[in-house]
FIMAR-184620 format. One line per 2 residues: number of its first residue (from 1); their letters; for each residue x, y, z of C-alpha. Coordinates in nm, 4 decimals. Each point is the difference from the previous one (the first is absolute). Example, Ala and Ser with C-alpha at 12.3 -4.5 7.8 and 13.67 -1.06 7.14 Angstrom:
<pts>
1> as> 1.2300,-0.4500,0.7800  0.1370,0.3440,-0.0660
</pts>
This chain:
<pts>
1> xx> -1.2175,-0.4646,-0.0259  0.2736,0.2686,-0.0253
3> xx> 0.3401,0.0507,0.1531  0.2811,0.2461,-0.0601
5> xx> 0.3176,0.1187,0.1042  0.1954,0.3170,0.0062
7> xx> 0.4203,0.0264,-0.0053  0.1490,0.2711,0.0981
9> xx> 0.3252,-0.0015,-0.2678  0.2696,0.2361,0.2085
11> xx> -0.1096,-0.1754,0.3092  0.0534,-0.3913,-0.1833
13> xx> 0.3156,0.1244,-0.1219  0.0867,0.0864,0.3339
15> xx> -0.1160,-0.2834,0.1888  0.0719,-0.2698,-0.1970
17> xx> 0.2449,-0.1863,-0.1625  -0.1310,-0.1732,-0.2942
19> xx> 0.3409,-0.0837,-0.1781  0.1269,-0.1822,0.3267
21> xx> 0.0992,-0.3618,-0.0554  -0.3203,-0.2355,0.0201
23> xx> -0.2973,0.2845,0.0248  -0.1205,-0.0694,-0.3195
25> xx> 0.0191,-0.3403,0.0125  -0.2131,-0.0324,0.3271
27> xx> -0.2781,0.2478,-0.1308  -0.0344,-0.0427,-0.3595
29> xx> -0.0318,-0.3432,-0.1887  0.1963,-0.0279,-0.3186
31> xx> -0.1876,0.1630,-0.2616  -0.0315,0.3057,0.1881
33> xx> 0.3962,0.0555,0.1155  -0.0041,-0.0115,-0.3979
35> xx> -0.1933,0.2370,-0.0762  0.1893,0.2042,0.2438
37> xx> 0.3661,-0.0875,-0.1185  -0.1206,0.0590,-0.3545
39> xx> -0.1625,0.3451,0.0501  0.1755,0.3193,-0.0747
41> xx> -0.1793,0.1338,0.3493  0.0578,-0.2844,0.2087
43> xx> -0.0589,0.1610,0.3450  -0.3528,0.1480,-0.1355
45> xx> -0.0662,-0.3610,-0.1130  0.1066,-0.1271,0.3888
47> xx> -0.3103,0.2419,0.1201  -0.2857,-0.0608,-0.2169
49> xx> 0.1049,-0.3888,-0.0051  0.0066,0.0311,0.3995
51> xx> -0.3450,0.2087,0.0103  -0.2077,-0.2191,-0.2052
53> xx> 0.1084,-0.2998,0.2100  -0.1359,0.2430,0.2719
55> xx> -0.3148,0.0952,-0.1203  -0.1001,-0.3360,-0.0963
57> xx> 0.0898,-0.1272,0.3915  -0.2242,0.2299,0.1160
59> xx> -0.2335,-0.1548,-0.2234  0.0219,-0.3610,0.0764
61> xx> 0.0654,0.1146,0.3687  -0.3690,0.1717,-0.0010
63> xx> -0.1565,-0.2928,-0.1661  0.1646,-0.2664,0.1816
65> xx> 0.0265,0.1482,0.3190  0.3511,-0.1421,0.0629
67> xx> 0.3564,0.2269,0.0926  0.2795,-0.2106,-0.1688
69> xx> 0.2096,0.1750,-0.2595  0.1851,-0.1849,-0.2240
71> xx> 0.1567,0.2401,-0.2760  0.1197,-0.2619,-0.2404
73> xx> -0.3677,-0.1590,-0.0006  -0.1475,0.2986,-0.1363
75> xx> 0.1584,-0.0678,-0.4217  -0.0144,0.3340,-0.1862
77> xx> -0.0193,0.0464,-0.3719  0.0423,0.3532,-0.1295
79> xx> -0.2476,0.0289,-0.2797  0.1272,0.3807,-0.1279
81> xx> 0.2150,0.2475,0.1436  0.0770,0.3375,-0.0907
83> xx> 0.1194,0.3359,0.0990  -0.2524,0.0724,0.2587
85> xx> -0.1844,-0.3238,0.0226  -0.0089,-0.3889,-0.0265
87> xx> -0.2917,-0.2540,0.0530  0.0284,-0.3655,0.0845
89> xx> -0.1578,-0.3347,0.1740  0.1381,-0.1129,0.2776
91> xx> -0.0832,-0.4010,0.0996  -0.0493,-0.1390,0.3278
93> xx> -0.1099,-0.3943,-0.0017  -0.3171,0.0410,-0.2460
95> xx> -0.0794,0.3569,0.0221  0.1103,0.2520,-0.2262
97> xx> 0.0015,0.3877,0.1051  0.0051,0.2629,-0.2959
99> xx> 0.2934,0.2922,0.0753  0.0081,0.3602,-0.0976
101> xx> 0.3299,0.2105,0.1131  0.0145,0.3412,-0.0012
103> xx> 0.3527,0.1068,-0.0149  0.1479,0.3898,0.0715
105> xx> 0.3449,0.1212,0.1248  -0.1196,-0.0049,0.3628
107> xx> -0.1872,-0.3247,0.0474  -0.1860,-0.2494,-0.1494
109> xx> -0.3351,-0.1556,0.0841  -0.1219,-0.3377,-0.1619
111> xx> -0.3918,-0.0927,0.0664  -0.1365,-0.3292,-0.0684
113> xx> -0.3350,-0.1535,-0.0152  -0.1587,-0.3913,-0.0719
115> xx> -0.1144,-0.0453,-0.3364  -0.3723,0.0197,0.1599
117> xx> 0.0284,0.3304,0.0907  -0.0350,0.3641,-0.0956
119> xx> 0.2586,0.2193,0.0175  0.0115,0.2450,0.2984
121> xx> -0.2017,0.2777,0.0300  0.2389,0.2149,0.1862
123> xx> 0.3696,0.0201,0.0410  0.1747,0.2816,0.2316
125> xx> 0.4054,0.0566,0.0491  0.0694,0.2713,0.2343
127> xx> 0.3355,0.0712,0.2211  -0.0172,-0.2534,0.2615
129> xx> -0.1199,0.2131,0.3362  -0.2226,0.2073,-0.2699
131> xx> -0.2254,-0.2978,-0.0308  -0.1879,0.0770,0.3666
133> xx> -0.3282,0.1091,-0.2053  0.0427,-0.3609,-0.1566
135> xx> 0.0192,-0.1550,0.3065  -0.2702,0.1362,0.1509
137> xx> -0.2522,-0.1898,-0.2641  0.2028,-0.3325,0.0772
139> xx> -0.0185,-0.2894,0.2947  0.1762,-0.3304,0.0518
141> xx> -0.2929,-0.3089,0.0270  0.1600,-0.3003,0.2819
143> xx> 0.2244,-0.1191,-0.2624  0.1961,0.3456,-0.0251
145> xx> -0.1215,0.0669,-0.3591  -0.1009,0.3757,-0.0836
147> xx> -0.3766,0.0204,-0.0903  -0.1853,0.3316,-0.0206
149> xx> -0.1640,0.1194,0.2817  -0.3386,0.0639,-0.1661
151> xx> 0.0138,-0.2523,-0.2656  0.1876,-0.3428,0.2181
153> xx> -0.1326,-0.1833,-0.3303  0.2291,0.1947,-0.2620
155> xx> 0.2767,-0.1047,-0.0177  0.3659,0.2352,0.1050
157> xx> 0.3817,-0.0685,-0.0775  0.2532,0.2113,0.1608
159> xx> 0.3320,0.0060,-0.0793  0.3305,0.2152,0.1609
161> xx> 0.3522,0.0704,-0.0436  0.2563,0.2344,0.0558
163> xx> -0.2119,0.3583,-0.0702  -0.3144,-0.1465,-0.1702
165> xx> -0.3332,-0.1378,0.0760  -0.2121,-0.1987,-0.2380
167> xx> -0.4084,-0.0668,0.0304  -0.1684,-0.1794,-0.2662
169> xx> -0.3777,-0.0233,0.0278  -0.3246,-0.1554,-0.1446
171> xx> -0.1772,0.3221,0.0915  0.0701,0.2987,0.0574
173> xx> 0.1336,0.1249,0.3574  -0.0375,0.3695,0.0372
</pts>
């Protein structure tokens, strides 16, 4: 299975508040408010900490079927981080989710994928409202997840925020 997520960084600086008393502690166990606190780009470390705990819900979400999102559940351990990326595992109960985060001065997107799986095939990030040719390959099946309209068995994650759109794909969509 895959999952990703996409954050916008002026529109996360703008809409939220991560230094306000008690944030951290509600979203991020220990280990991970130290690696922020200890990191010379703390607000960067916020974001890809925050989008790997994403990617890997809509993981266990897919496979489980279930909409319950408990931040602190998801653990994160940052395996390597650098100037423009970082890659991790993030934990949920027994499963483990491998974490690649792409990282540039307007956003940064994080995909992540079971250790059974291959990585995607196809990954698109376009100006969100730009995306309508992307949209046009993609329905929801009756539990709201995004499949592809001429493949329902490959599997789709799309992620938004602020001016970006994500798809990440185990085929190819155009």
């Amino acid at each position: 299975m895959i999952g990703n997520d996409l954050v916008d960084l002026a529109a996360a600086a703008k809409e939220s508040n991560w230094r306000r008393k008690g944030y951290l502690q509600k979203i991020f166990t220990e280990t991970e408010q130290s690696y922020i606190i200890n990191s010379p780009k703390p607000e960067i470390v916020v974001w890809i900490l925050w989008s790997m705990k994403e990617a890997a819900y809509k993981i266990w979400n897919r496979e489980s079927g279930m909409r319950s999102f408990n931040p602190k559940a998801f653990e994160c351990q940052i395996c390597q981080i650098c100037e423009n990326t970082a890659t991790g595992k993030v934990y949920f109960g027994s499963a483990e989710y491998l974490s690649e985060t792409i990282i540039n001065t307007a956003f940064l997107h994080t995909t992540c994928r079971n250790h059974d799986y291959i990585k995607p095939l196809f990954t698109s990030i376009a100006c969100h409202g730009s995306d309508i040719e992307m949209r046009n390959h993609i329905i929801r099946d009756k539990a709201g997840i995004p499949i592809a309209a001429k493949q329902p068995e490959a599997f789709i994650s799309k992620s938004h925020h602020g001016m970006f759109c994500s798809y990440l794909s185990t085929f190819k969509l155009k």
